[in-house]
Every structure is written in structure tokens, then in C-alpha cells.
SEGU-234023 format. One record per residue: residue number from 1; residue in one letter; x, y, z of N, C-alpha, C in turn. Coordinates in steps of 0.001 Angstrom, whole numbers, padded with zeros to 6 digits. Example, Ala and Ser with C-alpha at 12.3 -4.5 7.8 and 13.67 -1.06 7.14 Angstrom:
SEGU-234023
1|A|013190|-005690|007800|012300|-004500|007800|013200|-003300|007800
2|S|012850|-002250|007080|013670|-001060|007140|012900|000030|007870
END
This chain:
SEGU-234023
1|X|180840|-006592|135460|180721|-007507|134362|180869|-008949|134851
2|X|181799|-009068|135880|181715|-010617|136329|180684|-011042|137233
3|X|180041|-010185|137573|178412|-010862|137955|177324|-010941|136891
4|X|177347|-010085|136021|176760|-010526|134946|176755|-011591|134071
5|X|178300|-012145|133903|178239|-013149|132640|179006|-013929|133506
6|X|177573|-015258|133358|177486|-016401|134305|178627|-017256|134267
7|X|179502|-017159|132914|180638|-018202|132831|181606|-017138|133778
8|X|181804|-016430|133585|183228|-015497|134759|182895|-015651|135750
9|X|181689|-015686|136582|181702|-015834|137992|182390|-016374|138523
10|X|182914|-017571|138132|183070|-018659|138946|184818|-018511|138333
11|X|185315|-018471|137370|186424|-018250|136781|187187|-016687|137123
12|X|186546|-015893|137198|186873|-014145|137851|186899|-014209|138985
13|X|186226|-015101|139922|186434|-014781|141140|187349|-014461|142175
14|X|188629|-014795|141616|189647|-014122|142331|190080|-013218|142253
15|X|189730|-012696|140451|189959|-011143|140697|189311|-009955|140980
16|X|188043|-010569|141292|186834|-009582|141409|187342|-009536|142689
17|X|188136|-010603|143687|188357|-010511|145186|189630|-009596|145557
18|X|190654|-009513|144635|191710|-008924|144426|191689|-007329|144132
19|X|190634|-006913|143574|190490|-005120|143167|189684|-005443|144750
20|X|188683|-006211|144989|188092|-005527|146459|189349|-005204|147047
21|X|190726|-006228|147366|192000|-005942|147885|192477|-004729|148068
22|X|192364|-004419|146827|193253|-002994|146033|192231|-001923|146897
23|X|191595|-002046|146482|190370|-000777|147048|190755|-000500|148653
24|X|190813|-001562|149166|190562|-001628|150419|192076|-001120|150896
25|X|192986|-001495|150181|194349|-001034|150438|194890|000173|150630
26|X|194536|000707|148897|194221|001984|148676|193666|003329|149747
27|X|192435|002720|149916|191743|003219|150872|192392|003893|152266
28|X|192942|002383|152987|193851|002462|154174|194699|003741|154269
29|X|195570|003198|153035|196897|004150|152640|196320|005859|152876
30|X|195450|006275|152087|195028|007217|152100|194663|008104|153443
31|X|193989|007068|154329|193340|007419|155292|194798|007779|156615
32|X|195583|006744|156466|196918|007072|156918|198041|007947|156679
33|X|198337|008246|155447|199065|009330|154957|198827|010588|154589
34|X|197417|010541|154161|196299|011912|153621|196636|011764|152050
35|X|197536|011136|151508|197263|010932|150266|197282|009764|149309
36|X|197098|009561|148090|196988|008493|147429|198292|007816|147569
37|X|198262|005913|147293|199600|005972|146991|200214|006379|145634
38|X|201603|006362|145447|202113|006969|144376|202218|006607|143205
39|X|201990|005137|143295|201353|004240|141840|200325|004774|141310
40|X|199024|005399|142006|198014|005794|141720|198164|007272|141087
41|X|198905|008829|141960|199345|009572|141963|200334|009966|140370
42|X|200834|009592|140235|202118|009187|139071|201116|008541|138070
43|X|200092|007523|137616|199566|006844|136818|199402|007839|135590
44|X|199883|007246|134485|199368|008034|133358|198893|007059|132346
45|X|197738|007557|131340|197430|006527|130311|198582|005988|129509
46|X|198720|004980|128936|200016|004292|128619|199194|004784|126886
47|X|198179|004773|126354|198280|005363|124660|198131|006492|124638
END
């Protein structure tokens, strides 16, 4: 959605850079431990 709507680009851009973060973090973790981290693991819908 923040490449789509031309006003967020420029205003989202740090968080569109921040989930790449997460992803990439995520990722790591996984690849190092064999499993998710436990924030992810544990997550339940909050409604």
C-alpha cells in the first residue's frame, strides 16, 4: 500500500524500511535456531 498511495511514500518510508528489518531479522533467527522467534511463536490475535 505504501507504494501505491503517492502521499505515504515519502512519509512510510521508514516503515516500509523497518518490516524489511523485521523480515530480515526474523529470517536470520530462524535460520540459526531452526525456529521462529518467540514473539512470533506465542502471537495470538488480541480480538
Amino acid at each position: 500500500m505504501i507504494d501505491r498511495v503517492p502521499k505515504l511514500r515519502s512519509r512510510a518510508a521508514y516503515v516500509k524500511e523497518k518490516m524489511k528489518n523485521e523480515i530480515i531479522d526474523n529470517l536470520n533467527y530462524a535460520h540459526t535456531e531452526g525456529i521462529d522467534k518467540p514473539e512470533i511463536t506465542n502471537w495470538k490475535w488480541p480480538y
